[in-house]
N, CA, C and O atoms as a Maestro MAE file, in Angstrom:
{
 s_m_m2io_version
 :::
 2.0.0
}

f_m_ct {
 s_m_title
 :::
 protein
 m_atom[324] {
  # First column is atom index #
  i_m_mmod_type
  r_m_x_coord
  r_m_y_coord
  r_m_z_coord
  i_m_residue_number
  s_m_chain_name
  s_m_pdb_residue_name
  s_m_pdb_atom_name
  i_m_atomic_number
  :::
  1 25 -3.332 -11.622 -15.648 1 A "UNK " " N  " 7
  2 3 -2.744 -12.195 -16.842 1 A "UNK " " CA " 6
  3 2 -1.309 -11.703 -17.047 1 A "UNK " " C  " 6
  4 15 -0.438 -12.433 -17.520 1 A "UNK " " O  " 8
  5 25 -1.072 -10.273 -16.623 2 A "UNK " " N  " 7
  6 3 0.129 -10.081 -16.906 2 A "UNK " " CA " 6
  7 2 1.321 -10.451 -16.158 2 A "UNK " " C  " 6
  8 15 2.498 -10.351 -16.502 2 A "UNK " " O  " 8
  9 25 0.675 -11.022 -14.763 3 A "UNK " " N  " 7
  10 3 1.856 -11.517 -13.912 3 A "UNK " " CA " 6
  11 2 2.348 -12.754 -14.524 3 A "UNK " " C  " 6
  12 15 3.542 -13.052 -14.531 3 A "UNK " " O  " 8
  13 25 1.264 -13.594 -15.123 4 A "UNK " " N  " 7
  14 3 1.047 -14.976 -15.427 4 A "UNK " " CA " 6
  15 2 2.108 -14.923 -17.036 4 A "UNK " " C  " 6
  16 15 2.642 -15.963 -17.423 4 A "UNK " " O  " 8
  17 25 2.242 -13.890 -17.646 5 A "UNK " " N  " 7
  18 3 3.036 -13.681 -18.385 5 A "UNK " " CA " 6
  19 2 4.832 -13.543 -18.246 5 A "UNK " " C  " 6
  20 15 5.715 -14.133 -18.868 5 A "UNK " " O  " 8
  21 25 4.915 -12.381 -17.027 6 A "UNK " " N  " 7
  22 3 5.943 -12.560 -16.587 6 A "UNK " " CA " 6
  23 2 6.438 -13.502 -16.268 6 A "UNK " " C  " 6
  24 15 7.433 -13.795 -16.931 6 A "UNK " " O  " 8
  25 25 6.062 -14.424 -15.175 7 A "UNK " " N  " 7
  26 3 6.396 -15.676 -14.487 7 A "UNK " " CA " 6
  27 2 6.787 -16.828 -16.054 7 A "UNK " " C  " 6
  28 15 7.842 -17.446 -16.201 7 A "UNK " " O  " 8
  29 25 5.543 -16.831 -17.081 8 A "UNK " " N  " 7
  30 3 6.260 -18.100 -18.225 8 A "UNK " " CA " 6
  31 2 7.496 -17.467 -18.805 8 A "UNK " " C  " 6
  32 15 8.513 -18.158 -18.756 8 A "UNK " " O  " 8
  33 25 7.604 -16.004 -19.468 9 A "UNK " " N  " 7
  34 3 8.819 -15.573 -19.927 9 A "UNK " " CA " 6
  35 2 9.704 -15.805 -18.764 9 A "UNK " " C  " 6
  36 15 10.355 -16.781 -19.138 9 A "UNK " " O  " 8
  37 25 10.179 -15.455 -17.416 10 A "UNK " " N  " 7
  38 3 10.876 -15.903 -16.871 10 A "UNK " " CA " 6
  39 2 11.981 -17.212 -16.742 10 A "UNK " " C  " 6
  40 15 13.199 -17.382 -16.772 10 A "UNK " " O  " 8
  41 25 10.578 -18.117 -16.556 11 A "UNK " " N  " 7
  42 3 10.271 -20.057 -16.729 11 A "UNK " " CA " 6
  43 2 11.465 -20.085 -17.946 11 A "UNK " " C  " 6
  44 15 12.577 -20.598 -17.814 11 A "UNK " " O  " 8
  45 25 10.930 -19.377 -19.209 12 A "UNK " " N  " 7
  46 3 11.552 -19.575 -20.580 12 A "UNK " " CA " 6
  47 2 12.639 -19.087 -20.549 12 A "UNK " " C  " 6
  48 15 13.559 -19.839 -20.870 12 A "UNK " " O  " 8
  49 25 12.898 -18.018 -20.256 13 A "UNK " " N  " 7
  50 3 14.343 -17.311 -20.181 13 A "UNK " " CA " 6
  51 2 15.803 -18.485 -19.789 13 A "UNK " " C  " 6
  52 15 16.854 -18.763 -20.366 13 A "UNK " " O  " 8
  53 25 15.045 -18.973 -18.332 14 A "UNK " " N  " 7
  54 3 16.123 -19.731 -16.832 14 A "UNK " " CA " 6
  55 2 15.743 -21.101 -17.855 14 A "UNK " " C  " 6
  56 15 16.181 -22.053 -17.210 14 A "UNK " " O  " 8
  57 25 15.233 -21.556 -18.938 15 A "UNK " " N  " 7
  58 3 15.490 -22.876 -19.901 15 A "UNK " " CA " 6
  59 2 15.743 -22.607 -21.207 15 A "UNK " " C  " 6
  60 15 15.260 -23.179 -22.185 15 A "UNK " " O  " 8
  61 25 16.592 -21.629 -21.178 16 A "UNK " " N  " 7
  62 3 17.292 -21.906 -22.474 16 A "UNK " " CA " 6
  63 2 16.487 -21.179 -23.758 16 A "UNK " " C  " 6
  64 15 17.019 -20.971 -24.848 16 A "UNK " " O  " 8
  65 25 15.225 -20.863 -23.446 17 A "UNK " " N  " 7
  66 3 14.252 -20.994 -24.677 17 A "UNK " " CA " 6
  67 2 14.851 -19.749 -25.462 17 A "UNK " " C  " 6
  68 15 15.393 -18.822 -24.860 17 A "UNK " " O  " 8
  69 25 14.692 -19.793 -27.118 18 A "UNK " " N  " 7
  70 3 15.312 -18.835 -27.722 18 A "UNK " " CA " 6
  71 2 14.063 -18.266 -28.687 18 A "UNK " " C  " 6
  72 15 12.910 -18.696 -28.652 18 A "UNK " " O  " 8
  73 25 14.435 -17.474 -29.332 19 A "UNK " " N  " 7
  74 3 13.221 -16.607 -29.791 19 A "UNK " " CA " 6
  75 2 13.372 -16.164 -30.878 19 A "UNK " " C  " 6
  76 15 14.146 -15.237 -31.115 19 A "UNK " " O  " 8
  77 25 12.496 -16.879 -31.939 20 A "UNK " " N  " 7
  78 3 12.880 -15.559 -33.716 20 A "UNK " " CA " 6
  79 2 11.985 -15.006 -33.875 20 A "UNK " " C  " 6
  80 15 10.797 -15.205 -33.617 20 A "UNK " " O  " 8
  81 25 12.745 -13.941 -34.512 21 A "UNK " " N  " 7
  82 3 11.937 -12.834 -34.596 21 A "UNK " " CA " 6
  83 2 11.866 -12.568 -36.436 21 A "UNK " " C  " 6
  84 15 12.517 -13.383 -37.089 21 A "UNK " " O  " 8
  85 25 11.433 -11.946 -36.884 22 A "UNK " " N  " 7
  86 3 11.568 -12.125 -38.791 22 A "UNK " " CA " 6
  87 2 10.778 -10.309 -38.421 22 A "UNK " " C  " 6
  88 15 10.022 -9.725 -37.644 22 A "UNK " " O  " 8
  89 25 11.450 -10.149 -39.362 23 A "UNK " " N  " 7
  90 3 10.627 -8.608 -39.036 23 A "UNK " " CA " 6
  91 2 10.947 -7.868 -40.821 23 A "UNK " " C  " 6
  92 15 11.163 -6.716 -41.198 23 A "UNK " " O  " 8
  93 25 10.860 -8.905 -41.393 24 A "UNK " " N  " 7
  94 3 10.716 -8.502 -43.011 24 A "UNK " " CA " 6
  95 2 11.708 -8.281 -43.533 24 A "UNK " " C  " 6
  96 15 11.661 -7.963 -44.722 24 A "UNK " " O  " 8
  97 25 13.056 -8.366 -42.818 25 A "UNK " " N  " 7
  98 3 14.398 -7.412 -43.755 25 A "UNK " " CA " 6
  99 2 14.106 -6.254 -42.546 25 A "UNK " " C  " 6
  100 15 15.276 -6.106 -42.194 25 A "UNK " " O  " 8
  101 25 13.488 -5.520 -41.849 26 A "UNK " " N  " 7
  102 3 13.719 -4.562 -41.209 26 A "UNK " " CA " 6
  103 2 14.869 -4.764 -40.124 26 A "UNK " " C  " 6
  104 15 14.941 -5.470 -39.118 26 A "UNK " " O  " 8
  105 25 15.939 -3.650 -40.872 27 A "UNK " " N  " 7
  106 3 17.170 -3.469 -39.468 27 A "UNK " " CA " 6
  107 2 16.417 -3.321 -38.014 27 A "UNK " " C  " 6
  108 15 15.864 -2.366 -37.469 27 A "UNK " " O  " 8
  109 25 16.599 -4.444 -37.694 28 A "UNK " " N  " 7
  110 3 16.255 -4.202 -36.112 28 A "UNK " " CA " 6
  111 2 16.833 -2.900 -34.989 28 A "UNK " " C  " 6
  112 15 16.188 -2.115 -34.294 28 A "UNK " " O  " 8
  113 25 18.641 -3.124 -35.216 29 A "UNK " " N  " 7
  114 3 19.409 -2.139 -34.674 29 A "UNK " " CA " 6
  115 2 19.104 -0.673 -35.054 29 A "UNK " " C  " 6
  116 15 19.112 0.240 -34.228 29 A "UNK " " O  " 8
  117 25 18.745 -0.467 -36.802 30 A "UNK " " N  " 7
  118 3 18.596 1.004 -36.887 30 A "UNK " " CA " 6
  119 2 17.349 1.396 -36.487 30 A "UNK " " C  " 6
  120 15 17.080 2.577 -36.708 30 A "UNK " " O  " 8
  121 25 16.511 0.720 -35.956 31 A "UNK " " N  " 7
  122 3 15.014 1.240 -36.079 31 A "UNK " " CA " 6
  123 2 15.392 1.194 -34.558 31 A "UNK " " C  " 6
  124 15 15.817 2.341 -34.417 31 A "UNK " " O  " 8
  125 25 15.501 0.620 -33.381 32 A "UNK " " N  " 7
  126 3 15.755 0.861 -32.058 32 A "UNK " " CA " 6
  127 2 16.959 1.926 -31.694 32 A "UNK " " C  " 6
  128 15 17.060 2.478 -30.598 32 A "UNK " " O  " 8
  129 25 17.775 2.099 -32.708 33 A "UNK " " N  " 7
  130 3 19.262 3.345 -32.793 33 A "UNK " " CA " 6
  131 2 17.845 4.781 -32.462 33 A "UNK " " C  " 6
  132 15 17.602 5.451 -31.458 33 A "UNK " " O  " 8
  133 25 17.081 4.730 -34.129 34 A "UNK " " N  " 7
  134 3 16.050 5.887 -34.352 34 A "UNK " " CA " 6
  135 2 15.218 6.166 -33.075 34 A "UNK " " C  " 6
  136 15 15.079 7.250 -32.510 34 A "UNK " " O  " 8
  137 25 14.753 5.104 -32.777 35 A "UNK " " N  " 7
  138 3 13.504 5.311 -31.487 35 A "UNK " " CA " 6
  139 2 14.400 5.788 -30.623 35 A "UNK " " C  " 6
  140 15 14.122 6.976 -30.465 35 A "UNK " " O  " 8
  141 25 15.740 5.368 -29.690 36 A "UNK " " N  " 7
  142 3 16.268 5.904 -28.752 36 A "UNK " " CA " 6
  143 2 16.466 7.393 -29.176 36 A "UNK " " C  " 6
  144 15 15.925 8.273 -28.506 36 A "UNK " " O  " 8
  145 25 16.979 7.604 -29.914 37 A "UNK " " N  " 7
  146 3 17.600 9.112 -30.895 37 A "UNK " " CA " 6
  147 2 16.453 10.245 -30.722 37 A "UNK " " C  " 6
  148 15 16.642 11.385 -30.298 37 A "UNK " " O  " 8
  149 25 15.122 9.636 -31.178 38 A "UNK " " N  " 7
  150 3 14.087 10.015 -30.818 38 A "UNK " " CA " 6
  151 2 14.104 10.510 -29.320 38 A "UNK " " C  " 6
  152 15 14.576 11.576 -28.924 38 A "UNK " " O  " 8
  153 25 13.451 9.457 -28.509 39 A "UNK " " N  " 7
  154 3 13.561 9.837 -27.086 39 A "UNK " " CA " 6
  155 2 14.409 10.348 -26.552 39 A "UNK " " C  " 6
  156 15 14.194 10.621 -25.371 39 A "UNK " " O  " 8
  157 25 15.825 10.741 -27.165 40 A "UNK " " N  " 7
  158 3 16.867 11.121 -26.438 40 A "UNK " " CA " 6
  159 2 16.074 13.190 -26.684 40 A "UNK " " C  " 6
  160 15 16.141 14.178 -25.954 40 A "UNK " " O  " 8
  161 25 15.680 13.040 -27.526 41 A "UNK " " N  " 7
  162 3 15.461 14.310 -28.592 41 A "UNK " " CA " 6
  163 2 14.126 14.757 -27.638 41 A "UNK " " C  " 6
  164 15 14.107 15.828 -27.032 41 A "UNK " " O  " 8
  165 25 13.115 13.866 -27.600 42 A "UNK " " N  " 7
  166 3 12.390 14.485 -26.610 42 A "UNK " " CA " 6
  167 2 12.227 15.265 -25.034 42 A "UNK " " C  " 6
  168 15 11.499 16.110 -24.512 42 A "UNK " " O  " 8
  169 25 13.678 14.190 -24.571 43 A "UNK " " N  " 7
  170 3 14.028 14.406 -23.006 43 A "UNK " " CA " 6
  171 2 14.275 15.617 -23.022 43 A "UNK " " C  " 6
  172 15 13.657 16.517 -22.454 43 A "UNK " " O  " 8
  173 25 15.683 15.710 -24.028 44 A "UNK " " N  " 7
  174 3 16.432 17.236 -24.302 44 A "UNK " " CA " 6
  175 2 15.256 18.277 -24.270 44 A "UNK " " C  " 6
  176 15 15.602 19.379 -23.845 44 A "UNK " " O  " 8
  177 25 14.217 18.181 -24.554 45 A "UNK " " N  " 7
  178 3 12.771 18.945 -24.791 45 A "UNK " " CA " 6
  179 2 12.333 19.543 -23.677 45 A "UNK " " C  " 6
  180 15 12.298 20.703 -23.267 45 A "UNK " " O  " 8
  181 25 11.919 18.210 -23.173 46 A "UNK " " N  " 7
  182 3 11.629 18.420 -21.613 46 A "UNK " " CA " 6
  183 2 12.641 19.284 -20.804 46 A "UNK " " C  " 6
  184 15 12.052 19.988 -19.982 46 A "UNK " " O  " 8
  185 25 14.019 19.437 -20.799 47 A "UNK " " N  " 7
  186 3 14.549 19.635 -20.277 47 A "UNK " " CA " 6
  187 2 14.648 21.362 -20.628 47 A "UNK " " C  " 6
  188 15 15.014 22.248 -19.857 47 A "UNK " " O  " 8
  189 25 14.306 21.458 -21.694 48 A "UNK " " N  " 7
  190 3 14.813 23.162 -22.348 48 A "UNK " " CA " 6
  191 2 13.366 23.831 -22.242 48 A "UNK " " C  " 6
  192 15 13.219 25.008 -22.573 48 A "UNK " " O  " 8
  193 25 12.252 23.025 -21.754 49 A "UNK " " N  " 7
  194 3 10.881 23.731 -21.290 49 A "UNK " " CA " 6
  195 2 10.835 24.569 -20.608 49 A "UNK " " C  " 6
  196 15 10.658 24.221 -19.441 49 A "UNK " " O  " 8
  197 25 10.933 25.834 -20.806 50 A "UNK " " N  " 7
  198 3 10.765 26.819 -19.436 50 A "UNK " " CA " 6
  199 2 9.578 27.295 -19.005 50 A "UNK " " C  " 6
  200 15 9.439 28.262 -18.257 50 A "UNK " " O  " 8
  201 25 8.389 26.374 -19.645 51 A "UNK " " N  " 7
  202 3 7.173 26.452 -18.673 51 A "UNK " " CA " 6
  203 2 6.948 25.341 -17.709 51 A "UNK " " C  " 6
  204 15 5.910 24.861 -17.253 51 A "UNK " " O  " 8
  205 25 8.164 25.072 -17.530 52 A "UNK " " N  " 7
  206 3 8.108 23.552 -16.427 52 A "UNK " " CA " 6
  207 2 9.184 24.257 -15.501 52 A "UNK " " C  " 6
  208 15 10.387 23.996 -15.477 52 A "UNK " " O  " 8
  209 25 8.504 25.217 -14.733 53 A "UNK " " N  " 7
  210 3 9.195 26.010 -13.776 53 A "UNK " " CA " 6
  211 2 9.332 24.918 -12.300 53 A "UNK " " C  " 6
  212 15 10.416 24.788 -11.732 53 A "UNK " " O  " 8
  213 25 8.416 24.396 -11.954 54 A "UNK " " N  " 7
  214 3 8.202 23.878 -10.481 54 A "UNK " " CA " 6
  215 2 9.416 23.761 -9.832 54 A "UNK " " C  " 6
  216 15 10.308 23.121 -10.387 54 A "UNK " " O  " 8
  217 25 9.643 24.369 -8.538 55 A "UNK " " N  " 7
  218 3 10.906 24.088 -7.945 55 A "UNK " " CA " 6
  219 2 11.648 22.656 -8.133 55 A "UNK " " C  " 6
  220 15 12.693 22.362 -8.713 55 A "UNK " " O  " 8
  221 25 10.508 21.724 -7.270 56 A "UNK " " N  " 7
  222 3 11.281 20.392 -7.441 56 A "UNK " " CA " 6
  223 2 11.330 19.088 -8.760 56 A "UNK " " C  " 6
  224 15 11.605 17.888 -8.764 56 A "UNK " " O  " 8
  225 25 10.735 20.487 -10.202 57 A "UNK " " N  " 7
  226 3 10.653 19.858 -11.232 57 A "UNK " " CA " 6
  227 2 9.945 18.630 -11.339 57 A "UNK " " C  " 6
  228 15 10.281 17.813 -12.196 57 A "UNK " " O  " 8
  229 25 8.850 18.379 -10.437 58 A "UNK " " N  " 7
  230 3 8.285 17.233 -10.807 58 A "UNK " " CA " 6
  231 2 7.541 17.146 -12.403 58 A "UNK " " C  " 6
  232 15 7.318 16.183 -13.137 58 A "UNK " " O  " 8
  233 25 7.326 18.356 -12.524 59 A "UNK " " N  " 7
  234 3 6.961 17.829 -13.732 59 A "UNK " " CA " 6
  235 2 8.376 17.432 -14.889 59 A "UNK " " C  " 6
  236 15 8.474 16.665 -15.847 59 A "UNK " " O  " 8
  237 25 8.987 18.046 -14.454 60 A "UNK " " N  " 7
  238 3 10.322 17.386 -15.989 60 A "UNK " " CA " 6
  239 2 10.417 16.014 -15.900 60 A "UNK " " C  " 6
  240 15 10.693 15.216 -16.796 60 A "UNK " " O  " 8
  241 25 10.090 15.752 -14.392 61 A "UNK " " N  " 7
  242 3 10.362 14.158 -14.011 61 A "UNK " " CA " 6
  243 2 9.442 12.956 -14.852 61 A "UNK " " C  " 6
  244 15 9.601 11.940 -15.528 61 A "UNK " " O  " 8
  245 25 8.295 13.899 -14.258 62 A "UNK " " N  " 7
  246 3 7.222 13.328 -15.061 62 A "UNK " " CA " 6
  247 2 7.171 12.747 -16.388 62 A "UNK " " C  " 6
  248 15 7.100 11.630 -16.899 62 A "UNK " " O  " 8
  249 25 7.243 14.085 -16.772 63 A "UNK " " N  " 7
  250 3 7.313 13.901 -18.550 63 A "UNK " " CA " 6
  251 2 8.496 12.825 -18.843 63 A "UNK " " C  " 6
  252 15 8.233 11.919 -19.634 63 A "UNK " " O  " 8
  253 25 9.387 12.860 -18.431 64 A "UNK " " N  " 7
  254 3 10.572 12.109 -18.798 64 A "UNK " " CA " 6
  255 2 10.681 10.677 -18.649 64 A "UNK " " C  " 6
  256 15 11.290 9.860 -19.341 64 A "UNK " " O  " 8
  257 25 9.854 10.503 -17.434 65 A "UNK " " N  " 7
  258 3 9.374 8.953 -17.091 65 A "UNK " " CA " 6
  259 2 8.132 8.654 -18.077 65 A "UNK " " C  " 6
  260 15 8.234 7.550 -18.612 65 A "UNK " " O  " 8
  261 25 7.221 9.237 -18.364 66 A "UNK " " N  " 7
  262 3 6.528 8.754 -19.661 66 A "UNK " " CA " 6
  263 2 7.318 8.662 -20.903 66 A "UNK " " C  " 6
  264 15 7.137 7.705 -21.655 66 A "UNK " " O  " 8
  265 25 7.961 9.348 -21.107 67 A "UNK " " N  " 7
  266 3 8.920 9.031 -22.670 67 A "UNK " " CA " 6
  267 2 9.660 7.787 -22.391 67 A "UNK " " C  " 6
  268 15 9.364 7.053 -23.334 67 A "UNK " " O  " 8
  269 25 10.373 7.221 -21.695 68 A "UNK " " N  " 7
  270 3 10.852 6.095 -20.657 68 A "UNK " " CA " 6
  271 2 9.674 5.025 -21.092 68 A "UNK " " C  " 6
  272 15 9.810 4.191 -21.987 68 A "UNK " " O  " 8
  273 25 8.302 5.238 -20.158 69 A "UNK " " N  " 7
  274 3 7.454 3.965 -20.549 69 A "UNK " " CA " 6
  275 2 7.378 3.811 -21.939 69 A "UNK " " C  " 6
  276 15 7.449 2.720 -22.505 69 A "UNK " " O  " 8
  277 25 7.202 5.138 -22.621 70 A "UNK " " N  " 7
  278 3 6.539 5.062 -23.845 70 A "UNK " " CA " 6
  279 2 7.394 3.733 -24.740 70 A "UNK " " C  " 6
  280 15 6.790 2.904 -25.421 70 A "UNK " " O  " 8
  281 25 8.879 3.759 -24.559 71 A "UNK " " N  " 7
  282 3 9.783 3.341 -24.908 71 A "UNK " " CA " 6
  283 2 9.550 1.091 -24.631 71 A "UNK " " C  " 6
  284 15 9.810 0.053 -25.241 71 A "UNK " " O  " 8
  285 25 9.020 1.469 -23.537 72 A "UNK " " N  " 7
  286 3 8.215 -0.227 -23.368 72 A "UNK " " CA " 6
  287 2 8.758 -0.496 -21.529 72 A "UNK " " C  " 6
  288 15 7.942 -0.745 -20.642 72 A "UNK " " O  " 8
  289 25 9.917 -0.399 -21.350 73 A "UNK " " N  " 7
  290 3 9.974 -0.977 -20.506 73 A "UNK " " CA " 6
  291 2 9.264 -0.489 -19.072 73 A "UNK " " C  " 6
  292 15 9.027 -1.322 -18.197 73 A "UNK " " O  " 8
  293 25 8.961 0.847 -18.912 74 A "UNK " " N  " 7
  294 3 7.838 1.074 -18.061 74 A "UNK " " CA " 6
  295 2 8.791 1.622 -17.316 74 A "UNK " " C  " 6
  296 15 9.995 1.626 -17.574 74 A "UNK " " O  " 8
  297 25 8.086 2.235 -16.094 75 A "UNK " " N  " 7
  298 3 8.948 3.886 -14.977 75 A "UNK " " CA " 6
  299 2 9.174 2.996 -14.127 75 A "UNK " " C  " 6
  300 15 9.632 3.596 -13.155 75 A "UNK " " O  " 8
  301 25 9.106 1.426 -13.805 76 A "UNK " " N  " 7
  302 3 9.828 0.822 -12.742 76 A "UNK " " CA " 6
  303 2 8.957 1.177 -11.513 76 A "UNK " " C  " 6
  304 15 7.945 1.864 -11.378 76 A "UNK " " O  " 8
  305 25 9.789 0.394 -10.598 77 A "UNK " " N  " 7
  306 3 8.407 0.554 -8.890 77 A "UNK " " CA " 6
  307 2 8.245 1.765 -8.496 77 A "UNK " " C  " 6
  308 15 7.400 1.865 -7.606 77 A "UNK " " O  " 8
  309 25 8.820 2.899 -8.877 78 A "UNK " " N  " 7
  310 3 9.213 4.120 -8.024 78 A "UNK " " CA " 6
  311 2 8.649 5.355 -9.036 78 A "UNK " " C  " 6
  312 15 9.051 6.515 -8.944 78 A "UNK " " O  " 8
  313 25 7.535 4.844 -10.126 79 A "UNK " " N  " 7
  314 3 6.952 5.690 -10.279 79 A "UNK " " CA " 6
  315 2 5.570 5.368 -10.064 79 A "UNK " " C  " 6
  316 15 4.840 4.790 -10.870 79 A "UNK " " O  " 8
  317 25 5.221 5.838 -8.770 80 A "UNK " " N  " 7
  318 3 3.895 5.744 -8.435 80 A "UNK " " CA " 6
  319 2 3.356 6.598 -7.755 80 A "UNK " " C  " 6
  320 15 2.874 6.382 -6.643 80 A "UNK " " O  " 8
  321 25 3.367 7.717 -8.354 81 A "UNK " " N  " 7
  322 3 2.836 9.145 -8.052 81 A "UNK " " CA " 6
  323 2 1.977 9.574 -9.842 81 A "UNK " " C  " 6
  324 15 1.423 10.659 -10.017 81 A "UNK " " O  " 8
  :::
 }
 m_bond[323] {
  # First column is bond index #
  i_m_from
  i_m_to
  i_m_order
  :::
  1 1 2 1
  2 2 3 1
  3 3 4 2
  4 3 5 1
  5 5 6 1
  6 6 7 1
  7 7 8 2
  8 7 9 1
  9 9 10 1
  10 10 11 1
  11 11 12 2
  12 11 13 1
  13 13 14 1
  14 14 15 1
  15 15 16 2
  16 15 17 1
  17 17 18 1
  18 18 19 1
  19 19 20 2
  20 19 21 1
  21 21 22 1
  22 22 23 1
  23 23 24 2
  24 23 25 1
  25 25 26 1
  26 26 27 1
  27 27 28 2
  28 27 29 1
  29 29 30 1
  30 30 31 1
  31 31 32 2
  32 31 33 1
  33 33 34 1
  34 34 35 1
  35 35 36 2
  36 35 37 1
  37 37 38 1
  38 38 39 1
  39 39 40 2
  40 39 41 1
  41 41 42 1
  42 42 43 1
  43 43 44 2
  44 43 45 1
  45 45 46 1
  46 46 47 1
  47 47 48 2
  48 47 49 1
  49 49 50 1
  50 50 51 1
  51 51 52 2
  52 51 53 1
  53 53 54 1
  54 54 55 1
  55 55 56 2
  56 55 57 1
  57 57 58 1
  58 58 59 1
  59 59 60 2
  60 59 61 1
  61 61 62 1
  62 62 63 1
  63 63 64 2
  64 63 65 1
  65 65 66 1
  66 66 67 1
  67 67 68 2
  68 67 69 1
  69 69 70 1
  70 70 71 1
  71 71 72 2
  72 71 73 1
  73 73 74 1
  74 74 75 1
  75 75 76 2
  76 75 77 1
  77 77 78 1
  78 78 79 1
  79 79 80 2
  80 79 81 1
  81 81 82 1
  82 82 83 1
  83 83 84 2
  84 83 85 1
  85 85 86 1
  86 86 87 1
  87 87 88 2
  88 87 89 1
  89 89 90 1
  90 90 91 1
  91 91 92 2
  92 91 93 1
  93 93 94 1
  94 94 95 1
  95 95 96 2
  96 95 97 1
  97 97 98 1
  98 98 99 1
  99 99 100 2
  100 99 101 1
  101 101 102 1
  102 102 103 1
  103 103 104 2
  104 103 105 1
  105 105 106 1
  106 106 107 1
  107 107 108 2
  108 107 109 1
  109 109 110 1
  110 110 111 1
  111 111 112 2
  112 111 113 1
  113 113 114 1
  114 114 115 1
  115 115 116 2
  116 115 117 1
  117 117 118 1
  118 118 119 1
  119 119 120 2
  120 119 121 1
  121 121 122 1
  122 122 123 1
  123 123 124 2
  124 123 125 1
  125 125 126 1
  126 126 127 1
  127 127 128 2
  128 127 129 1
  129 129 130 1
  130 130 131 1
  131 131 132 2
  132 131 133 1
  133 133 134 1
  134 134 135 1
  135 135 136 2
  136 135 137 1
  137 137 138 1
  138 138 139 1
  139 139 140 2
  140 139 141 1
  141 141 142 1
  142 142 143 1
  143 143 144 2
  144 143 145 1
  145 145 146 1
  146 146 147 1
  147 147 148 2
  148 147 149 1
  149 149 150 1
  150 150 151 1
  151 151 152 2
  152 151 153 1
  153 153 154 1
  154 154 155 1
  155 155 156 2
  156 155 157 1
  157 157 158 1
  158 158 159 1
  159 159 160 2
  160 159 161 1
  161 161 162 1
  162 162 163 1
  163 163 164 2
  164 163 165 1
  165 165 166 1
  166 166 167 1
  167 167 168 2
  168 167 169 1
  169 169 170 1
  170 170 171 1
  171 171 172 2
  172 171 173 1
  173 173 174 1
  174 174 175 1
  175 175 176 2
  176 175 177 1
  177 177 178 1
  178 178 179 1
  179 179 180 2
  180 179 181 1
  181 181 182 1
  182 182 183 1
  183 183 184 2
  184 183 185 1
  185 185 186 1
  186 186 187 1
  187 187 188 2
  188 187 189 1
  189 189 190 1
  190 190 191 1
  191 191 192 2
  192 191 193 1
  193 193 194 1
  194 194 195 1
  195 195 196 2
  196 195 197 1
  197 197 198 1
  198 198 199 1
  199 199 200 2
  200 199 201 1
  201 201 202 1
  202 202 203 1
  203 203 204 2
  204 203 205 1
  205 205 206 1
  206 206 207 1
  207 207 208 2
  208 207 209 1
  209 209 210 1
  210 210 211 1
  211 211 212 2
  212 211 213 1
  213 213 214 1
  214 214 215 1
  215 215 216 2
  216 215 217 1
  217 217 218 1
  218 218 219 1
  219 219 220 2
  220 219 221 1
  221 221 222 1
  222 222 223 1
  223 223 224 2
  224 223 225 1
  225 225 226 1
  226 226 227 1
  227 227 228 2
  228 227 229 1
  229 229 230 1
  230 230 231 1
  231 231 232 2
  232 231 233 1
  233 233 234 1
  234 234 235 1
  235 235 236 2
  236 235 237 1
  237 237 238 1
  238 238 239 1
  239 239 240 2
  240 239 241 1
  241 241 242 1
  242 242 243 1
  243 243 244 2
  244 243 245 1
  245 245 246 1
  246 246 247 1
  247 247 248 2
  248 247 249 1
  249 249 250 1
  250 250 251 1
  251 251 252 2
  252 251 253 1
  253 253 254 1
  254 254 255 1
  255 255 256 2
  256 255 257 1
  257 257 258 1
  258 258 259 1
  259 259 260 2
  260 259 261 1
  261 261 262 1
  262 262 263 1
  263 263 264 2
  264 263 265 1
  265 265 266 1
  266 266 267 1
  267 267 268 2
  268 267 269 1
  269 269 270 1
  270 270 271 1
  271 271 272 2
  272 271 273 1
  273 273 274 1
  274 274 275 1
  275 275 276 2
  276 275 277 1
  277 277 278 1
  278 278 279 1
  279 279 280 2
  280 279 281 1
  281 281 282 1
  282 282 283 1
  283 283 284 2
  284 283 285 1
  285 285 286 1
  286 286 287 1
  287 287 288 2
  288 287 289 1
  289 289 290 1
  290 290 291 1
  291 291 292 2
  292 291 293 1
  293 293 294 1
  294 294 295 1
  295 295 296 2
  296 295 297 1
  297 297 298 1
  298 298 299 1
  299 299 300 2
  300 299 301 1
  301 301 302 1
  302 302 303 1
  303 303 304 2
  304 303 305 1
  305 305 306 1
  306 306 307 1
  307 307 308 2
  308 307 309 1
  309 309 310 1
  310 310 311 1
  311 311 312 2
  312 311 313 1
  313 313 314 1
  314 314 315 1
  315 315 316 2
  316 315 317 1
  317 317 318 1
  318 318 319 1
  319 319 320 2
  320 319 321 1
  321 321 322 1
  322 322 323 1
  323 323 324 2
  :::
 }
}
């Protein structure tokens, strides 16, 4: 189903199709400003962990690519470990 999703948003994208959104009066920009601000705040986290010793830091990687999905768009092909 979810490929079958991709492929119509695609379809829709390459025709023009446009999209409203109504989200009550909610600032769209400040509430996605906050969430990044957020995640920026968490990375910094990850990063100042000094129980995330591992030489090749896979775990900072880790963690950092989940805050990334968490965010929606997902760790991309190259997280598949």
């Amino acid at each position: 189903m979810e490929q079958e999703l991709q492929m119509l948003a695609k379809l829709l994208i390459e025709r023009g199709a446009a999209v409203r959104i109504d989200c009550g009066g909610v600032d769209l920009n400040a509430l996605m400003e906050s969430r990044y601000r957020q995640a920026l705040a968490e990375i910094r986290a990850v990063l100042d962990d000094g129980t995330l010793d591992d030489p090749a830091c896979f775990r900072r990687i880790e963690q950092i690519v989940e805050i990334f999905e968490d965010l929606g768009p997902g760790g991309g092909s190259r997280h598949d470990f």
